[in-house]
CHARMM internal coordinates of N, CA and C (Angstrom, degrees):
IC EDIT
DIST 1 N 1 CA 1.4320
DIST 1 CA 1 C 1.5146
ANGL 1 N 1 CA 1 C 107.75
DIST 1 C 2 N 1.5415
ANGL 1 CA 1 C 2 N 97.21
DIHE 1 N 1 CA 1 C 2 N 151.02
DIST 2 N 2 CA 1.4826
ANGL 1 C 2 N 2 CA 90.68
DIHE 1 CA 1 C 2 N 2 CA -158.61
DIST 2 CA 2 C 1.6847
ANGL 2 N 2 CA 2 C 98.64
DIHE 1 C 2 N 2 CA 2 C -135.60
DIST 2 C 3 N 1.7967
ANGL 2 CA 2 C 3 N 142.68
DIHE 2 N 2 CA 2 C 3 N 101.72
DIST 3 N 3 CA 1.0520
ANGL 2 C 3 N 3 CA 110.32
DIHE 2 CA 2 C 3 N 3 CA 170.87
DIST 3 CA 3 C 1.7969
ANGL 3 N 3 CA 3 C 119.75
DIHE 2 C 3 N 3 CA 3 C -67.82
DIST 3 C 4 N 0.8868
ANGL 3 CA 3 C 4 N 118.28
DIHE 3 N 3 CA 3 C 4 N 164.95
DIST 4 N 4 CA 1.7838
ANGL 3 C 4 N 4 CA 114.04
DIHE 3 CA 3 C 4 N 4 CA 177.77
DIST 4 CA 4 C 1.7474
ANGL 4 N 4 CA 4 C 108.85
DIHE 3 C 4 N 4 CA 4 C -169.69
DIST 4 C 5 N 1.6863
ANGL 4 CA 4 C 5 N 99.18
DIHE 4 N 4 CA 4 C 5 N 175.81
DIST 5 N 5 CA 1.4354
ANGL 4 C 5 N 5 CA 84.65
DIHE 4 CA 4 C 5 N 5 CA 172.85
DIST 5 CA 5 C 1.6830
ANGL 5 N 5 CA 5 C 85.40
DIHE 4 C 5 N 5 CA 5 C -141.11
DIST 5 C 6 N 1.7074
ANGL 5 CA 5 C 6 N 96.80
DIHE 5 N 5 CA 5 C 6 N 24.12
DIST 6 N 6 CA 2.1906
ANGL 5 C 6 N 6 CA 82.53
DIHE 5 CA 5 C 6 N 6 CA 173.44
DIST 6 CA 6 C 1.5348
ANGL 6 N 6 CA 6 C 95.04
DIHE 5 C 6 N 6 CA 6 C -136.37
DIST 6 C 7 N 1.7394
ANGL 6 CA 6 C 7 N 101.45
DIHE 6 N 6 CA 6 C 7 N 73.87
DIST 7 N 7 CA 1.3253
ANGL 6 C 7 N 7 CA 119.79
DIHE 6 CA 6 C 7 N 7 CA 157.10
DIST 7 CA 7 C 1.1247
ANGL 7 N 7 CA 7 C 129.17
DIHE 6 C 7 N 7 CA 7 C -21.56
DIST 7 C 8 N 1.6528
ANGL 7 CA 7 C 8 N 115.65
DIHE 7 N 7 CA 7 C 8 N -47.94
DIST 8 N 8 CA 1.5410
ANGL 7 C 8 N 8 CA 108.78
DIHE 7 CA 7 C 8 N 8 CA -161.56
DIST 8 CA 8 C 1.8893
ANGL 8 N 8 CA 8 C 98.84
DIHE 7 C 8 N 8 CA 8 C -83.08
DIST 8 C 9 N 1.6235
ANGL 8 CA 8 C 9 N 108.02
DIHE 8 N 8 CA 8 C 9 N -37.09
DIST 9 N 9 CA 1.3273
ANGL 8 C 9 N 9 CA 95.66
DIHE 8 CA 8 C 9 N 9 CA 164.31
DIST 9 CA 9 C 1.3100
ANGL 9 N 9 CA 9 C 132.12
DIHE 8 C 9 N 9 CA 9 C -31.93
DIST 9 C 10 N 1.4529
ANGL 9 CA 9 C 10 N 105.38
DIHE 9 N 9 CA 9 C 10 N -88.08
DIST 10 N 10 CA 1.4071
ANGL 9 C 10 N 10 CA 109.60
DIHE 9 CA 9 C 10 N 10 CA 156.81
DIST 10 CA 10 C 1.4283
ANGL 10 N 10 CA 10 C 125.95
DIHE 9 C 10 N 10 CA 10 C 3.03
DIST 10 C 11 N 1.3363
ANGL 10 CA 10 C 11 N 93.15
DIHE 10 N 10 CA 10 C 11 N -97.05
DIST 11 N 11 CA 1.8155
ANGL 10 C 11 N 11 CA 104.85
DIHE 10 CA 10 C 11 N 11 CA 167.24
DIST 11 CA 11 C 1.7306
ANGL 11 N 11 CA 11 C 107.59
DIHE 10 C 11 N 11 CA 11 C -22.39
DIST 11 C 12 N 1.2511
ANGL 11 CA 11 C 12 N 122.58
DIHE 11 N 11 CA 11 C 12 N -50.50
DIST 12 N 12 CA 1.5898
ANGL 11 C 12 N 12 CA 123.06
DIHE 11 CA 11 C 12 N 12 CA -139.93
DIST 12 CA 12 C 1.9708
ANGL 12 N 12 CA 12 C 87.82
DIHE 11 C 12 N 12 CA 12 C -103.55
DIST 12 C 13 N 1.2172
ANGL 12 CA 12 C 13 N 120.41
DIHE 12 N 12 CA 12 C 13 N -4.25
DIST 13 N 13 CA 1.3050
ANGL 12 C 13 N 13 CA 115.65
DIHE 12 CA 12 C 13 N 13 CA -176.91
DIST 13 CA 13 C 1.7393
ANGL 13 N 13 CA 13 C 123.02
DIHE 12 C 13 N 13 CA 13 C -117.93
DIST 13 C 14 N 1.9018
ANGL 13 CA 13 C 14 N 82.32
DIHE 13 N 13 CA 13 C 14 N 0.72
DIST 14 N 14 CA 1.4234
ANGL 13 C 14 N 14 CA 111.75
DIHE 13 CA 13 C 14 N 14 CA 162.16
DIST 14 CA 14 C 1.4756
ANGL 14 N 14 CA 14 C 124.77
DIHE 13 C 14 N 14 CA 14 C 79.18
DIST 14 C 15 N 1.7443
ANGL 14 CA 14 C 15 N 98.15
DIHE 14 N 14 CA 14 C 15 N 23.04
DIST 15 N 15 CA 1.6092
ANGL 14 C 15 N 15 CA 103.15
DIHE 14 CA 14 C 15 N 15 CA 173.32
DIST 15 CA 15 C 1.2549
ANGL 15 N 15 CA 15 C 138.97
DIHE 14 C 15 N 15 CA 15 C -67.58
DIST 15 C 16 N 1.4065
ANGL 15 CA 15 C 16 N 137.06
DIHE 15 N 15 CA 15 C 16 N 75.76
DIST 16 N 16 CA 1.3654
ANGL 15 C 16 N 16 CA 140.94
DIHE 15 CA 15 C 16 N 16 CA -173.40
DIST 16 CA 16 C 1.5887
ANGL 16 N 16 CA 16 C 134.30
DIHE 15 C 16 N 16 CA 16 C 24.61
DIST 16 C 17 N 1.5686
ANGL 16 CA 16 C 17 N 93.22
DIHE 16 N 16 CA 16 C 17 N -74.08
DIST 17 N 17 CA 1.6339
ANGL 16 C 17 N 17 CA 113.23
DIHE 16 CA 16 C 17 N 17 CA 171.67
DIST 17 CA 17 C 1.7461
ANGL 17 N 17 CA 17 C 95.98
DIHE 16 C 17 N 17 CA 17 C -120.75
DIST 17 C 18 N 1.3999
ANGL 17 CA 17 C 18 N 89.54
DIHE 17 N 17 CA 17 C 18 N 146.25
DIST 18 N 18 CA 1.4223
ANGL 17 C 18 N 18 CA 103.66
DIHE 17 CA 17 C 18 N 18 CA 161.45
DIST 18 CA 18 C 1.4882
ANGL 18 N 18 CA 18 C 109.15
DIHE 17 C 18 N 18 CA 18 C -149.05
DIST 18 C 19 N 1.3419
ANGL 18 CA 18 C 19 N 100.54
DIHE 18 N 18 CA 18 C 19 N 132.09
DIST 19 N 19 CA 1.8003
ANGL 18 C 19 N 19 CA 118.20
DIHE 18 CA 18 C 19 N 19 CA 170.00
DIST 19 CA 19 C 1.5439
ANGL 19 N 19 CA 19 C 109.60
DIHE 18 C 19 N 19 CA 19 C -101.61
DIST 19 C 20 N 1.4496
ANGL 19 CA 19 C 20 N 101.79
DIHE 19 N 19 CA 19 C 20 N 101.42
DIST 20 N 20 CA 1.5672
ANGL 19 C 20 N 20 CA 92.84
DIHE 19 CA 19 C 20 N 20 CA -175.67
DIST 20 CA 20 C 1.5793
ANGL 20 N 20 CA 20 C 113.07
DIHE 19 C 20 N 20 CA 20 C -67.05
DIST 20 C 21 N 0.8057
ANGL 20 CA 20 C 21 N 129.72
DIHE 20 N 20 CA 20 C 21 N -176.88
DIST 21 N 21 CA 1.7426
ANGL 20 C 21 N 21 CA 149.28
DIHE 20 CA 20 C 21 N 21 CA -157.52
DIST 21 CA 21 C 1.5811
ANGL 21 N 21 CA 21 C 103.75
DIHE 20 C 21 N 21 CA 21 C -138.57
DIST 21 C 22 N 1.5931
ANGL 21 CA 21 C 22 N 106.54
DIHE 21 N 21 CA 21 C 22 N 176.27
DIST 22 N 22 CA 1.1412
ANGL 21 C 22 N 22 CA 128.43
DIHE 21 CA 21 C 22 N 22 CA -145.41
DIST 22 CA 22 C 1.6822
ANGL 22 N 22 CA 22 C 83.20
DIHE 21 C 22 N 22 CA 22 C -73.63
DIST 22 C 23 N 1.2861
ANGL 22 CA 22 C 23 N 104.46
DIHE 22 N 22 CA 22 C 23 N -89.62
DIST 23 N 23 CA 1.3651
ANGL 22 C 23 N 23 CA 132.78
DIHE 22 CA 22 C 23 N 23 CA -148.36
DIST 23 CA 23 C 1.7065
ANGL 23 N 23 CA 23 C 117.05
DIHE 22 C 23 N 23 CA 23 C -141.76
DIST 23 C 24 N 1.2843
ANGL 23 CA 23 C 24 N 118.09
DIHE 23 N 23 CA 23 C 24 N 152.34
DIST 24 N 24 CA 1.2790
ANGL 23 C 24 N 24 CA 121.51
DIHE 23 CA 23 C 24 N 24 CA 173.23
DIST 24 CA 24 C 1.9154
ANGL 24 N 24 CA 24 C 107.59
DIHE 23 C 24 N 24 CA 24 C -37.08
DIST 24 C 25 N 1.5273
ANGL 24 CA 24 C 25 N 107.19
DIHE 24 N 24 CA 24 C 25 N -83.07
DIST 25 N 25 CA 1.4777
ANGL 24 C 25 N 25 CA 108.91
DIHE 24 CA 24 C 25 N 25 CA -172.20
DIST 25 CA 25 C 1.0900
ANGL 25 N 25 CA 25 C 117.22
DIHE 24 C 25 N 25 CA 25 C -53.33
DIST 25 C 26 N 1.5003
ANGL 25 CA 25 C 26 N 128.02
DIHE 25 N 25 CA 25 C 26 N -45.50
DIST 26 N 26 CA 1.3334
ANGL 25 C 26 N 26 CA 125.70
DIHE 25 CA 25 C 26 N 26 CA -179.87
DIST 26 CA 26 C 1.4113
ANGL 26 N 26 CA 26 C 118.22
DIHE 25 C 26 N 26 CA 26 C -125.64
DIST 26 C 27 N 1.7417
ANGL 26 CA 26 C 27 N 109.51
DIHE 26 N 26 CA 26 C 27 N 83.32
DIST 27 N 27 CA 1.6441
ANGL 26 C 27 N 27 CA 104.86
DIHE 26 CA 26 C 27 N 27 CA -170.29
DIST 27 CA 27 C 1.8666
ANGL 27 N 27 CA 27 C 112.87
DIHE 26 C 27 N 27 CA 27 C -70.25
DIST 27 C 28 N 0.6306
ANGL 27 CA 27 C 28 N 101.01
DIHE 27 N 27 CA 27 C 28 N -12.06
DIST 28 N 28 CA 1.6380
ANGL 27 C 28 N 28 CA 103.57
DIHE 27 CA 27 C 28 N 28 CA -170.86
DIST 28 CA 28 C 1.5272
ANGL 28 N 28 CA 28 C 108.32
DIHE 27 C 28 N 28 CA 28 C -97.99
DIST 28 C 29 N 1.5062
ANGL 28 CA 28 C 29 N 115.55
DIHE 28 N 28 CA 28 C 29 N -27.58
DIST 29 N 29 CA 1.4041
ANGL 28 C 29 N 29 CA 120.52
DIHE 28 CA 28 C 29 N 29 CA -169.88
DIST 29 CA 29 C 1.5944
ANGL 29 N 29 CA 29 C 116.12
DIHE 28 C 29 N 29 CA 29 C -132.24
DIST 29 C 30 N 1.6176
ANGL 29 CA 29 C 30 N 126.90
DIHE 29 N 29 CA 29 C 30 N -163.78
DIST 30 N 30 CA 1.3914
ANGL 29 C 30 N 30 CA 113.23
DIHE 29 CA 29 C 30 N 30 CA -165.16
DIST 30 CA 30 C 1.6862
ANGL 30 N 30 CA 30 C 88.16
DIHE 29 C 30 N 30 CA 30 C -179.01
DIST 30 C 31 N 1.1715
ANGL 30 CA 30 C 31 N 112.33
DIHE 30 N 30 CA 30 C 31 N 92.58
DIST 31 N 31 CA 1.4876
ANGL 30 C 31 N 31 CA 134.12
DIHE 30 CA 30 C 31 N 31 CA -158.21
DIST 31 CA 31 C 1.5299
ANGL 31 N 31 CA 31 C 93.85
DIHE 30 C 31 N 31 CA 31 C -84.40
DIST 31 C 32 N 1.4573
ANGL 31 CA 31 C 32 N 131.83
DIHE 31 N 31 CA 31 C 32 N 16.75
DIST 32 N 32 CA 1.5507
ANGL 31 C 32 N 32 CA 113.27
DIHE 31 CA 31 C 32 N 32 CA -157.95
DIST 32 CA 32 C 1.7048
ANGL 32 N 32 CA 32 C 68.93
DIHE 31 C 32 N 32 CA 32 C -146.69
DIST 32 C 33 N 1.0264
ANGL 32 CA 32 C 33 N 134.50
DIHE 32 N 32 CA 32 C 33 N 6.07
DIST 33 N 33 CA 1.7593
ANGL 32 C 33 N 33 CA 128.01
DIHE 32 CA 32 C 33 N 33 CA 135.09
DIST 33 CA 33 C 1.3838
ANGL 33 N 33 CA 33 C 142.84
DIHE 32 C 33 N 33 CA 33 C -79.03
DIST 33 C 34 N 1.4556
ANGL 33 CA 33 C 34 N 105.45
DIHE 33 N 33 CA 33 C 34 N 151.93
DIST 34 N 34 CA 1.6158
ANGL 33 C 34 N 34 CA 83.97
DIHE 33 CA 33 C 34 N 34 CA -177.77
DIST 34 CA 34 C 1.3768
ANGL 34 N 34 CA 34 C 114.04
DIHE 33 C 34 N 34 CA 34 C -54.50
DIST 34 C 35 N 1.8441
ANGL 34 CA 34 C 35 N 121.50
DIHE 34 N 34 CA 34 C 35 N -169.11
DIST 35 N 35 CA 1.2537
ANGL 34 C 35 N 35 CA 119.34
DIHE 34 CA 34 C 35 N 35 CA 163.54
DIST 35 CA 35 C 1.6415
ANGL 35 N 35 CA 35 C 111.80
DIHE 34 C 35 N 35 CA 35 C -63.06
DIST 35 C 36 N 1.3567
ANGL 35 CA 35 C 36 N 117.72
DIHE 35 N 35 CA 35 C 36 N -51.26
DIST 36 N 36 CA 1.1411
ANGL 35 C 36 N 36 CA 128.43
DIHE 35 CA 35 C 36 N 36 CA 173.10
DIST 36 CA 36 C 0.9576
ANGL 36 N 36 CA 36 C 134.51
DIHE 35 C 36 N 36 CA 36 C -29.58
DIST 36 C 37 N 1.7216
ANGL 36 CA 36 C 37 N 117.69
DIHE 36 N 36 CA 36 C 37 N -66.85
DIST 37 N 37 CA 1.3883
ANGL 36 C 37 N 37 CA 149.90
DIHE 36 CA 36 C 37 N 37 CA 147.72
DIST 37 CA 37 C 1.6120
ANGL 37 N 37 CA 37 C 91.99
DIHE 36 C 37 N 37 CA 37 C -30.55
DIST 37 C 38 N 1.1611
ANGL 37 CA 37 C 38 N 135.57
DIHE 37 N 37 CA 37 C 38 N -106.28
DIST 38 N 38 CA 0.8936
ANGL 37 C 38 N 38 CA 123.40
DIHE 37 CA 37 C 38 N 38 CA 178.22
DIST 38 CA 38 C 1.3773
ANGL 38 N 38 CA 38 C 147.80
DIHE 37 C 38 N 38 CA 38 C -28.98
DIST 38 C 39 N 1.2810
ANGL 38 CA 38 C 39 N 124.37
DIHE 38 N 38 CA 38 C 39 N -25.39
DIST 39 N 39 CA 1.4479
ANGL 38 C 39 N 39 CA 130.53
DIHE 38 CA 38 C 39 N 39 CA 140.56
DIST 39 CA 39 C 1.7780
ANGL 39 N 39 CA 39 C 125.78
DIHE 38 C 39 N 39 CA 39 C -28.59
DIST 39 C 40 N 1.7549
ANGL 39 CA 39 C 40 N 82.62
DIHE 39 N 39 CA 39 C 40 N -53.09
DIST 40 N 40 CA 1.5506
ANGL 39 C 40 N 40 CA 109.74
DIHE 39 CA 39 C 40 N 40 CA 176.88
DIST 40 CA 40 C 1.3724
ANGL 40 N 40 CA 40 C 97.97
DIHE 39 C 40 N 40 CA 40 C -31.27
DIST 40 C 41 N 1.3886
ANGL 40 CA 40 C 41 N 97.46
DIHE 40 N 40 CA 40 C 41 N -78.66
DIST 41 N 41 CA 1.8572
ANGL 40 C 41 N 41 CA 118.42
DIHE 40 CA 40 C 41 N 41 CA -124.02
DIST 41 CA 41 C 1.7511
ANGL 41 N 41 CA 41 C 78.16
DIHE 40 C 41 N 41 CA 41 C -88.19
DIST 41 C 42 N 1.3912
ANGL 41 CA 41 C 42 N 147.42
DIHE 41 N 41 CA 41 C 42 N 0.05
DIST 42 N 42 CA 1.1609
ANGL 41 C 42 N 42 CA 109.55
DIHE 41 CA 41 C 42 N 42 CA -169.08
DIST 42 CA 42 C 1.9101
ANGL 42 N 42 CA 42 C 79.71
DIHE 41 C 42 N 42 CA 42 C -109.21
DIST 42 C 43 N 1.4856
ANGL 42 CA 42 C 43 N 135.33
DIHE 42 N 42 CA 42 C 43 N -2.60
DIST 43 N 43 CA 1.2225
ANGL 42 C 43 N 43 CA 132.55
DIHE 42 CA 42 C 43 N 43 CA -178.46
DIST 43 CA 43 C 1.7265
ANGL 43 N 43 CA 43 C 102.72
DIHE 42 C 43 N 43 CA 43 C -52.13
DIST 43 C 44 N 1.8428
ANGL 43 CA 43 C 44 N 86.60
DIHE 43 N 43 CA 43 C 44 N -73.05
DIST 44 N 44 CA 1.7686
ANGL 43 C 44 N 44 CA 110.30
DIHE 43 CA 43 C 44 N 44 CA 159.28
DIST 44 CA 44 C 1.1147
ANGL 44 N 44 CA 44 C 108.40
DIHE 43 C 44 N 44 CA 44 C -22.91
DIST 44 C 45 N 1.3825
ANGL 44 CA 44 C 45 N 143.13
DIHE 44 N 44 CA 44 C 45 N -61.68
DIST 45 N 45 CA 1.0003
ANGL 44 C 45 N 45 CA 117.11
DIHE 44 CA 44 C 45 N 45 CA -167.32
DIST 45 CA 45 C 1.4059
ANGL 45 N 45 CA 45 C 131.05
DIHE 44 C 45 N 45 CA 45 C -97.54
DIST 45 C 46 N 1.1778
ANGL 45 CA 45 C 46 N 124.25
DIHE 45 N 45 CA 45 C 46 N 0.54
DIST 46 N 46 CA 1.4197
ANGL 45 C 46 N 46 CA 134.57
DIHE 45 CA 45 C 46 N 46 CA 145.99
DIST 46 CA 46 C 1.4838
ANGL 46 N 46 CA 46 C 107.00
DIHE 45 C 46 N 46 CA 46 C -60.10
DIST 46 C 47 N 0.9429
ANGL 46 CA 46 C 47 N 117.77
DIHE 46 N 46 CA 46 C 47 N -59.57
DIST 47 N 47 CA 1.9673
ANGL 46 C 47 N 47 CA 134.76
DIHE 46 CA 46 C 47 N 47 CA 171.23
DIST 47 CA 47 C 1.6211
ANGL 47 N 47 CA 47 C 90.87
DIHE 46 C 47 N 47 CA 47 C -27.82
DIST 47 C 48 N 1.4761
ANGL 47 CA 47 C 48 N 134.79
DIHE 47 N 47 CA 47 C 48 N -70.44
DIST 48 N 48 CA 0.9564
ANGL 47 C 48 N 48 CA 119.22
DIHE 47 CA 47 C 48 N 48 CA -150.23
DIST 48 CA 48 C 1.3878
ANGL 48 N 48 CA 48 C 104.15
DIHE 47 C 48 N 48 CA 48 C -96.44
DIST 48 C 49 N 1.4869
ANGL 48 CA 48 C 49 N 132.11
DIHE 48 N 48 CA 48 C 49 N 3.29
DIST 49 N 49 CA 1.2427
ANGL 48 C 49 N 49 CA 131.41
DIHE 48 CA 48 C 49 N 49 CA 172.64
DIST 49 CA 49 C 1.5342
ANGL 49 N 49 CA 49 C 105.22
DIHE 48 C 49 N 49 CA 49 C -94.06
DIST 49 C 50 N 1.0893
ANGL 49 CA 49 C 50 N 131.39
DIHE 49 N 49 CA 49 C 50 N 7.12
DIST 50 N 50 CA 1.2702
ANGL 49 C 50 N 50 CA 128.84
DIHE 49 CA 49 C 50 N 50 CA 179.35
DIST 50 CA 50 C 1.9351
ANGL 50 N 50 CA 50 C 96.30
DIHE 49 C 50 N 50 CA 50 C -112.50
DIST 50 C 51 N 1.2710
ANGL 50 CA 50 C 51 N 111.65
DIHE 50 N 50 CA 50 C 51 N -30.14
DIST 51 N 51 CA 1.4246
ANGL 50 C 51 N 51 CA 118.95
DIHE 50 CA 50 C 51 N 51 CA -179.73
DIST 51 CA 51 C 1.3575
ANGL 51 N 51 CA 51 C 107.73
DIHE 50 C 51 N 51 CA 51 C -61.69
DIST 51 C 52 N 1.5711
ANGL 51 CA 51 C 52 N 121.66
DIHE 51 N 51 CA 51 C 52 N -29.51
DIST 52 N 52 CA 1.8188
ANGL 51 C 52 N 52 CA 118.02
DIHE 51 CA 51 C 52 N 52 CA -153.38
DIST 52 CA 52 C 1.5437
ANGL 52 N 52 CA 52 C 95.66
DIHE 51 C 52 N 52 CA 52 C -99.75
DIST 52 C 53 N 1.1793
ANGL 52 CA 52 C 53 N 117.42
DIHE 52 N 52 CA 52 C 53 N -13.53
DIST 53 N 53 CA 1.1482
ANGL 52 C 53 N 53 CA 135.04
DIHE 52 CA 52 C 53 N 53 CA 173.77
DIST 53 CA 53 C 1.7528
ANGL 53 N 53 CA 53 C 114.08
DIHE 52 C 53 N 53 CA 53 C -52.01
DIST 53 C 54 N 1.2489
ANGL 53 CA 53 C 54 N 104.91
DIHE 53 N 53 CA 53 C 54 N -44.09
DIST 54 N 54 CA 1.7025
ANGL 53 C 54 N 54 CA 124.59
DIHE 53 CA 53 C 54 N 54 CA 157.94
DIST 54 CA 54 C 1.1979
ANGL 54 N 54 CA 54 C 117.45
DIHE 53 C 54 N 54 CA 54 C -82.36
DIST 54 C 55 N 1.2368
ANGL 54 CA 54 C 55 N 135.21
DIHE 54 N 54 CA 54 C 55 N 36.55
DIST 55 N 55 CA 1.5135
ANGL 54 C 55 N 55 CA 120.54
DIHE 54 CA 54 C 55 N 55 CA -160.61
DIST 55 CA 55 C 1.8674
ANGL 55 N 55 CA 55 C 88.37
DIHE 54 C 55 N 55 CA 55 C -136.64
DIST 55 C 56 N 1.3280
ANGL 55 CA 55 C 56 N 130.94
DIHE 55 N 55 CA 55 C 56 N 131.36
DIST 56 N 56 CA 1.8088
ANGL 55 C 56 N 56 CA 133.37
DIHE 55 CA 55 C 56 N 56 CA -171.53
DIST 56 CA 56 C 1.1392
ANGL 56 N 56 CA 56 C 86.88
DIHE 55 C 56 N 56 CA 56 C -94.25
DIST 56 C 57 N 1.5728
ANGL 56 CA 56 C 57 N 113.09
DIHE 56 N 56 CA 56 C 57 N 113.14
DIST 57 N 57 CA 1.5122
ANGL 56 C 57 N 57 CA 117.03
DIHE 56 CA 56 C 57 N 57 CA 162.38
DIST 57 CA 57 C 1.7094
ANGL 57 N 57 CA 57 C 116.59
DIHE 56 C 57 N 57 CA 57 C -113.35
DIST 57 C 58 N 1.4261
ANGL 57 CA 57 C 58 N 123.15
DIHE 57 N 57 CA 57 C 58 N 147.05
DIST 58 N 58 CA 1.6194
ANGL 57 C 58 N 58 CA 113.53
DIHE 57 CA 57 C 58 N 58 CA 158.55
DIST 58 CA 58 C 1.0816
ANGL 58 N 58 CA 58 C 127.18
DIHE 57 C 58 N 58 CA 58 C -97.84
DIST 58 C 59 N 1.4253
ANGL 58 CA 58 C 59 N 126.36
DIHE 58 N 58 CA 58 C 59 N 7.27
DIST 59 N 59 CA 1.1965
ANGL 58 C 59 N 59 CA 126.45
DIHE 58 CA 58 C 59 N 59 CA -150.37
DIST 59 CA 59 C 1.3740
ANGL 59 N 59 CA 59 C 103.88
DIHE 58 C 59 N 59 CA 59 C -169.61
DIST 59 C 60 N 1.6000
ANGL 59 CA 59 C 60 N 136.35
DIHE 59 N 59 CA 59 C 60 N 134.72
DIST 60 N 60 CA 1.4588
ANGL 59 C 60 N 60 CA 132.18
DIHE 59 CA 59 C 60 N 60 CA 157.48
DIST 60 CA 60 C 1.4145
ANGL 60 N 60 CA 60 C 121.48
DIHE 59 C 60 N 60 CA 60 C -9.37
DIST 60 C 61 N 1.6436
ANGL 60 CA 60 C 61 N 138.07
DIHE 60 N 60 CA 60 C 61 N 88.38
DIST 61 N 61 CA 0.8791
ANGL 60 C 61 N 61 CA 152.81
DIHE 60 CA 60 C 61 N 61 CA -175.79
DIST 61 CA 61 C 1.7355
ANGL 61 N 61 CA 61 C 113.26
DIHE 60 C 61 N 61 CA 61 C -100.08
DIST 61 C 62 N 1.6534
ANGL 61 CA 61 C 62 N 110.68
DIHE 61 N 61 CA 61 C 62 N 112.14
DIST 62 N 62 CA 1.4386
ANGL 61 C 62 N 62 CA 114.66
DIHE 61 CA 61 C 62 N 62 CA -174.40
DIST 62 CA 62 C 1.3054
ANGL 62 N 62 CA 62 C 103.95
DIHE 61 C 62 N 62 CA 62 C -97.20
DIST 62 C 63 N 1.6571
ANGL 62 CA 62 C 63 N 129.90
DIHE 62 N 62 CA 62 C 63 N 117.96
DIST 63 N 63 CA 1.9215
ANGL 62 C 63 N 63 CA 136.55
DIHE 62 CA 62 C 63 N 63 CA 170.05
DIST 63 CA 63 C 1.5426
ANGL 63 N 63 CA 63 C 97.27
DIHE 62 C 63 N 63 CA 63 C -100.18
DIST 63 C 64 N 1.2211
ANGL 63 CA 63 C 64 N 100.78
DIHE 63 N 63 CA 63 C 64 N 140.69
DIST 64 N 64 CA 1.0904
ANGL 63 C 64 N 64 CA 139.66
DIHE 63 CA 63 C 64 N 64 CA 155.80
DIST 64 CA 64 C 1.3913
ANGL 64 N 64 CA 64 C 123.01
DIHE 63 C 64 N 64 CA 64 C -55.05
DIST 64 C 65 N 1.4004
ANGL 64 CA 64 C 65 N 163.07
DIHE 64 N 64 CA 64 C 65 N 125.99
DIST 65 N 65 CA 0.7259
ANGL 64 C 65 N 65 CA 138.43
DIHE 64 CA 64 C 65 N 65 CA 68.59
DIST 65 CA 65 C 2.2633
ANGL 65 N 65 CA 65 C 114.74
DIHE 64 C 65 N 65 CA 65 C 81.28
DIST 65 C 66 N 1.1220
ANGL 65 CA 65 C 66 N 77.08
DIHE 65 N 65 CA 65 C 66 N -106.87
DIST 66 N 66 CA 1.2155
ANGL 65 C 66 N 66 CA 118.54
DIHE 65 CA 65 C 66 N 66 CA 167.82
DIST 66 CA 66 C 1.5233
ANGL 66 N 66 CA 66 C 117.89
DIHE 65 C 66 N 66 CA 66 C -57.14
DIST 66 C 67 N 1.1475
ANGL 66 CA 66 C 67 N 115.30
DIHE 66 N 66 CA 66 C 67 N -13.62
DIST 67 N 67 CA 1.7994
ANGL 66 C 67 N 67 CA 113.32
DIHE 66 CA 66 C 67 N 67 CA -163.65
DIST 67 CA 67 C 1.3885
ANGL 67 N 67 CA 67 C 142.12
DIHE 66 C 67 N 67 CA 67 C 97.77
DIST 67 C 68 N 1.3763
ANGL 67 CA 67 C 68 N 91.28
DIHE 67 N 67 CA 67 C 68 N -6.27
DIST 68 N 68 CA 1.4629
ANGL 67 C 68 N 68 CA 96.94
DIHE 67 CA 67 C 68 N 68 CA -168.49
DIST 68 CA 68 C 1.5074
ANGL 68 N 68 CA 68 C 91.58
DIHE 67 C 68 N 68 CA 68 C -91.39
DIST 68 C 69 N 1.9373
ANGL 68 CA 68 C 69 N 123.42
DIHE 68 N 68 CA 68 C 69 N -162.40
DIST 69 N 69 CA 1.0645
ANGL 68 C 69 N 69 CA 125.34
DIHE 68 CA 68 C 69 N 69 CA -157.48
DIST 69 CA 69 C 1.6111
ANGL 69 N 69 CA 69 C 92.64
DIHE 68 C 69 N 69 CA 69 C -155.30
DIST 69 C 70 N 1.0846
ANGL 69 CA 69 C 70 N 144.90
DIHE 69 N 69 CA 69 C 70 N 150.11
DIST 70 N 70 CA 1.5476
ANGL 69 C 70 N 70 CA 143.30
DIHE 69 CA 69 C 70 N 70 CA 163.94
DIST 70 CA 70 C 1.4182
ANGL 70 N 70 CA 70 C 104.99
DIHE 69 C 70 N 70 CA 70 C -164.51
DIST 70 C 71 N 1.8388
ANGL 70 CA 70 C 71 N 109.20
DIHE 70 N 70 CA 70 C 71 N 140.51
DIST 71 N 71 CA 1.5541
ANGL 70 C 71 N 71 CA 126.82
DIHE 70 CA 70 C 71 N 71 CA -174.89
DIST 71 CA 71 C 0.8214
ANGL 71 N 71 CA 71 C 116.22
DIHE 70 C 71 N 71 CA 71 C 164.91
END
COOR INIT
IC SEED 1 N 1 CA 1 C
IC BUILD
């Protein structure tokens, strides 16, 4: 599992799971949130990088964030 924010890499270098990320400058974080807010969303996203971790994939699998799944 891979967090990132250069998906198609990923994908094309054949990493299993991928949890995409914020943004180029700050993939893990989002400086135009509160501290709080931001606390949040980077919890979530450990939360869901520990989730894809359980997830049977065959193939480069892109998560969301959010929950969803795309690949």
């Amino acid at each position: 599992m891979v967090i990132c924010n250069l998906v198609s890499v990923a994908s094309r270098v054949g990493a299993p799971r991928i949890v995409a990320a914020r943004g180029i400058p700050y993939p893990t974080g989002d400086p135009s949130l509160s501290p709080d807010q931001e606390r949040r969303w980077r919890r979530r996203l450990v939360e869901r990088a520990l989730e894809v971790l359980t997830v049977p994939v065959t193939e480069p699998t892109v998560f969301t964030v959010e929950g969803s799944t795309s690949g």
